[in-house]
matplotlib code that plots the C-alpha trace (Angstrom):
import matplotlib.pyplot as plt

x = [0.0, 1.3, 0.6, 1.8, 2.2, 2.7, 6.7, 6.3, 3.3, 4.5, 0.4, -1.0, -1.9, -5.6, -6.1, -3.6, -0.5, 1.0, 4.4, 7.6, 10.8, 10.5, 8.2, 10.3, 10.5, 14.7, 15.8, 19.4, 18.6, 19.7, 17.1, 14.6, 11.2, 10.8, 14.0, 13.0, 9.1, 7.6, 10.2, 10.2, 6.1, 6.2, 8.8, 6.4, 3.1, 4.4, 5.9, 2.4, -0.8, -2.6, -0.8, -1.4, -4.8, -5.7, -8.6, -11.1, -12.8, -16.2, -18.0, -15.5, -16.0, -19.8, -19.6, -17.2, -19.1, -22.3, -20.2, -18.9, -22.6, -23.9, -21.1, -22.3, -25.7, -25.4, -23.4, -26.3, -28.5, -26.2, -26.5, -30.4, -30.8, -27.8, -29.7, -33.1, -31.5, -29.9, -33.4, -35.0, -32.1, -32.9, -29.3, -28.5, -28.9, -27.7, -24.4, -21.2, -18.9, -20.5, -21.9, -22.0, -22.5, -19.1, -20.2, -22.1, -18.6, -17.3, -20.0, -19.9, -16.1, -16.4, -19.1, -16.7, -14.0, -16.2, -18.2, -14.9, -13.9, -16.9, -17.0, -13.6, -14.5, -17.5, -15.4, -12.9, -15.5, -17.5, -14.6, -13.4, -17.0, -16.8, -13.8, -14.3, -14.0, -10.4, -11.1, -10.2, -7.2, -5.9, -6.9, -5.4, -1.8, -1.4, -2.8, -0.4, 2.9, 1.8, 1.7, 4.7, 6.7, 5.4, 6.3, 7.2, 4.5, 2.7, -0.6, -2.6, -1.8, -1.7, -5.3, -6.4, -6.6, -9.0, -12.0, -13.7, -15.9, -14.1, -10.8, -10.1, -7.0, -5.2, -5.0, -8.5, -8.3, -11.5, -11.2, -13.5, -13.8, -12.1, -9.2, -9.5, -10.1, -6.7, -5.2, -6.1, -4.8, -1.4, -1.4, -0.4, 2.6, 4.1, 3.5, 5.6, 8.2, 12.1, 11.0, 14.4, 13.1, 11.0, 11.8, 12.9, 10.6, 10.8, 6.7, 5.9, 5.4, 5.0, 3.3, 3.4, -0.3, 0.1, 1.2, -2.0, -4.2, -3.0, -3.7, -7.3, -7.3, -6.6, -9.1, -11.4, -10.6, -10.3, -13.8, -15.3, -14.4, -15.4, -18.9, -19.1, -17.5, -18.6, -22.6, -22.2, -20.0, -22.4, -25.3, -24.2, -23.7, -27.3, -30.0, -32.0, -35.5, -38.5, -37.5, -34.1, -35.9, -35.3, -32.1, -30.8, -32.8, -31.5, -27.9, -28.5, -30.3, -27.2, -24.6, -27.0, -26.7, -23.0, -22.5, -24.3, -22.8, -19.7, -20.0, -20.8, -17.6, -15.1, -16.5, -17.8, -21.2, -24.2, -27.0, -28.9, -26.0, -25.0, -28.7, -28.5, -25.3, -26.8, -29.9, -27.4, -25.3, -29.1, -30.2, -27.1, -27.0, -30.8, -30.2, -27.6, -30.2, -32.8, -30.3, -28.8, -33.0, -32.6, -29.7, -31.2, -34.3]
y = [0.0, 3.5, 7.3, 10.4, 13.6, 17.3, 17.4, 21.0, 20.3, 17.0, 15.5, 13.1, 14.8, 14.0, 16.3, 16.7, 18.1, 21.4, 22.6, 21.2, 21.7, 19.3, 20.9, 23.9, 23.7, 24.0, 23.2, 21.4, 20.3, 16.7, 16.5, 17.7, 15.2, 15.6, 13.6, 10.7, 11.0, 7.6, 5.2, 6.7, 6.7, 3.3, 1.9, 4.4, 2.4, -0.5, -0.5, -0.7, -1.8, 1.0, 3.7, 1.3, 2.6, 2.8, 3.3, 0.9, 2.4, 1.4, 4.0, 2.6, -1.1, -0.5, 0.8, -2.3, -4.7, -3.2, -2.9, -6.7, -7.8, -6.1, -7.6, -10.9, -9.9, -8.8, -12.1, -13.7, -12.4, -12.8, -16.6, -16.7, -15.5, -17.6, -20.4, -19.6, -19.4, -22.7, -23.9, -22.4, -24.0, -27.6, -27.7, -29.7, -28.0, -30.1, -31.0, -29.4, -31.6, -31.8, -28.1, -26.7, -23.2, -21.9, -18.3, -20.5, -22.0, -18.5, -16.9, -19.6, -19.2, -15.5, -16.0, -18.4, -16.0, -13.0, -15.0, -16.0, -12.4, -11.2, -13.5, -13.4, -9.7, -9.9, -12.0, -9.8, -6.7, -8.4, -9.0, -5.6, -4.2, -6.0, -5.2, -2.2, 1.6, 3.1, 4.4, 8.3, 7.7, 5.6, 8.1, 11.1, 9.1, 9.3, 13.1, 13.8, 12.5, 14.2, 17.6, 16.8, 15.7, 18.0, 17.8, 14.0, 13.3, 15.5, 16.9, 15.3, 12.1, 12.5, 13.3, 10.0, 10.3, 12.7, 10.5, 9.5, 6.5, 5.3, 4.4, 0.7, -0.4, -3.1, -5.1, -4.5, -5.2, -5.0, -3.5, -2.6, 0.6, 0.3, -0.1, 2.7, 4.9, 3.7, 4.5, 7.9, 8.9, 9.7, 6.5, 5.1, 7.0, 4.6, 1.9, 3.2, 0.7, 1.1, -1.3, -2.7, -2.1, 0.6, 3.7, 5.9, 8.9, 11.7, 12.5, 8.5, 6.8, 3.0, 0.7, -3.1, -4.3, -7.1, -4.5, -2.5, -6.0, -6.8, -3.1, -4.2, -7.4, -6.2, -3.5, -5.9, -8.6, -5.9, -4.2, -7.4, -8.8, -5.5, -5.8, -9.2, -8.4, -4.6, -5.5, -8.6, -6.5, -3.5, -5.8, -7.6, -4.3, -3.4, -5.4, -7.6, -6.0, -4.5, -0.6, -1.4, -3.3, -0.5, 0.7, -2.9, -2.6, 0.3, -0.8, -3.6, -1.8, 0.5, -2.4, -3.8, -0.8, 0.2, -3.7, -3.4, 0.1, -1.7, -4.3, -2.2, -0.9, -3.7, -5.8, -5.8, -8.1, -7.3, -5.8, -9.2, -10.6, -7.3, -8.2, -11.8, -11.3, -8.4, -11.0, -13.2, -10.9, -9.9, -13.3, -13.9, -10.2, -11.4, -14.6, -13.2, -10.6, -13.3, -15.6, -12.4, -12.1, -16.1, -15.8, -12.6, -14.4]
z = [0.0, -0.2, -0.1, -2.1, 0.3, -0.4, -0.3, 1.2, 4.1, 4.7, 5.0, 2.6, -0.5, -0.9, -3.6, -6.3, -4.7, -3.9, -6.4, -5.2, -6.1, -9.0, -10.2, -12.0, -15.6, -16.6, -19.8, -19.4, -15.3, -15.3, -12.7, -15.4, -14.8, -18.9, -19.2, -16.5, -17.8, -18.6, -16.9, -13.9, -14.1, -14.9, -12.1, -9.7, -10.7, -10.5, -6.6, -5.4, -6.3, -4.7, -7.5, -10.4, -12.0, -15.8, -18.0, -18.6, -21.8, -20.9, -23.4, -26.4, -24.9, -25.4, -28.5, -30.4, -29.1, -30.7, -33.6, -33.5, -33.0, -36.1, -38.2, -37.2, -37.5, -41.3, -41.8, -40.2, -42.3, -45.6, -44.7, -44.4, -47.9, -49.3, -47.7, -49.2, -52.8, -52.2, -51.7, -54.9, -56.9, -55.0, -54.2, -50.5, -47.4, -44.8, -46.3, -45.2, -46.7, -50.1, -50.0, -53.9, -52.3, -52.2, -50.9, -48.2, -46.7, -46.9, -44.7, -42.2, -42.3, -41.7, -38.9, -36.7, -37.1, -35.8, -33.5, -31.6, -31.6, -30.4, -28.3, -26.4, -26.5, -24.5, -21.8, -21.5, -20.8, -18.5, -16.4, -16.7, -16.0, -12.9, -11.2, -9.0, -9.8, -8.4, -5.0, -5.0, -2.7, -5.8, -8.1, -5.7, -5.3, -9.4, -9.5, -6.8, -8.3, -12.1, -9.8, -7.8, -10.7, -13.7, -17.3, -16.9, -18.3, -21.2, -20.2, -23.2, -22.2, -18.0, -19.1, -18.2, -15.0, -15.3, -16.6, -13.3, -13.3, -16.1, -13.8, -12.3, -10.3, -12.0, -9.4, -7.1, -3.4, -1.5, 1.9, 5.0, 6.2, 9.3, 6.8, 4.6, 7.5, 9.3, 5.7, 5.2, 9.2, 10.2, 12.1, 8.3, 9.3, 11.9, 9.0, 6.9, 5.2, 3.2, 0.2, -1.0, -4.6, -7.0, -6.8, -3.8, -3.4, -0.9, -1.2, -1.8, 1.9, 1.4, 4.0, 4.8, 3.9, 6.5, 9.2, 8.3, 8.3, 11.8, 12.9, 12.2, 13.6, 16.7, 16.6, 15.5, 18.2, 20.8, 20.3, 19.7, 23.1, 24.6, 23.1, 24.6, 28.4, 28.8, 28.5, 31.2, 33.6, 33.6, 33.6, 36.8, 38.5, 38.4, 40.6, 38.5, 39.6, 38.3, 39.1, 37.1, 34.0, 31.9, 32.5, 31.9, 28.5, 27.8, 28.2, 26.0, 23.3, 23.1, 23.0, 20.1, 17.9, 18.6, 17.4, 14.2, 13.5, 14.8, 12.3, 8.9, 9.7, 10.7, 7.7, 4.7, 5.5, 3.4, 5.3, 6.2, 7.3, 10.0, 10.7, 11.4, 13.2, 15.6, 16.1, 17.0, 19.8, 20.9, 22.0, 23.7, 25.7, 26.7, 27.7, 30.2, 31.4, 32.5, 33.8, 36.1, 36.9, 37.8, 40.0, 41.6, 43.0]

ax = plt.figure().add_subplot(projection="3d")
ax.plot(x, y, z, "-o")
ax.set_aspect("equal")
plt.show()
């Protein structure tokens, strides 16, 4: 995982940069980004998943495959009528070995060719259609290092970046929010790894993913077993009698939403599921309330 940050505020740059001392345009500078332009992009994209985003074309995918499908379509329809004339002139129709209709073979020919294409095509889309859309962390880390580092790239083609919703990261990596919340705080900061290859960058700070992951298992694991103890200690500390019924309901109804507000954030459970697990962590905080009424009378 990594982060680009302003090289003069020091802070994550969550919006597109602020000028560095790169950033000065001089003709003959050795240091001159124009010079260093798409290798160094390249070697800087490719250190981390999290700064590799590209296009996925999705208007222009659309629009091919409508074009593939109406090739095939007038082919289709150039066999129908080659077909039908076969038919007026009694020649064989269900024949491909012996087939007289040399313009027939052709057509069929021309139809597998497309058909695979079109095909294959359609695959490949799909799969890109479902990946997920770059996050705008992902999408800030590239704007930020074509600010930091201007004229490495020329503006026509850094224009890429620019087409939101049309932007996937190559390689997709679905995390909770707990995680992306931890990533975009200055806790990220302590993270922060030497790789021993990519480039070195001065305003690119690099984290271990499985230091991050076991920053959120323990928060996970911690708050879990505090939503389990905290309810029973606080529970056992008020008498189990009618005049306290409802301040023992109303700890338990507040430990049942924090734990499915909890849970939306420390996972990434569908709805029913935050709902079956809250059910769940309900029975089990009520079954301790009537067996603390039990041991009370």
């Amino acid at each position: 995982m990594a982060q680009v940050q302003s090289p003069q505020s020091g802070g994550i740059n969550q919006i597109g940069g602020v000028p560095s001392a790169q950033s000065t345009y001089h003709i003959g500078n050795e240091k001159h980004w124009c010079f260093k332009g798409y290798p160094a992009f390249s070697e800087w994209m490719a250190s981390d998943n999290d700064l590799f985003v590209v296009r996925k074309f999705g208007v222009l995918s659309a629009r091919v495959a409508l074009m593939l499908q109406d090739r095939i379509s007038r082919l289709s329809a150039d066999l129908d009528i080659e077909d039908k004339q076969c038919r007026d002139q009694f020649l064989h129709n269900g024949d491909f070995r012996g087939d007289e209709s040399t313009h027939r073979q052709e057509l069929l020919e021309a139809i597998a060719v497309n058909l695979e294409r079109y095909n294959q095509f359609i695959l490949n889309h799909a799969q890109m259609k479902a990946r997920p859309d770059a996050t705008k962390h992902q999408v800030n880390n590239v704007k930020a290092w074509l600010f930091n580092n201007d004229h490495a790239i020329r503006e026509d083609e850094a224009s890429f970046i620019e087409a939101e919703g049309d932007l996937v990261p190559v390689v997709p990596k679905i995390k909770v929010p707990l995680r992306r919340l931890i990533e975009r705080s200055d806790f990220m900061h302590l993270l922060r790894v030497n790789k021993s290859y990519g480039p070195r960058s001065k305003t690119t700070i690099y984290t271990e993913d499985a230091r991050a992951d076991k920053v959120v298992t323990f928060t996970v694991m911690s708050t879990g077993l505090a939503m389990l103890i905290g309810p029973l200690w606080w529970l056992q500390q008020i008498t189990a009698d009618e005049s306290n019924l409802q301040s023992r309901l109303g700890i338990i109804t507040g430990f049942i939403v924090c734990f499915a507000g909890i849970l939306s954030i420390v996972t990434v459970a569908k709805p029913f599921d935050v709902l079956a697990a809250t059910a769940a962590y309900s029975a089990v905080l009520m079954v301790f309330m009537q067996l603390g009424g039990a041991v009370s009378s």
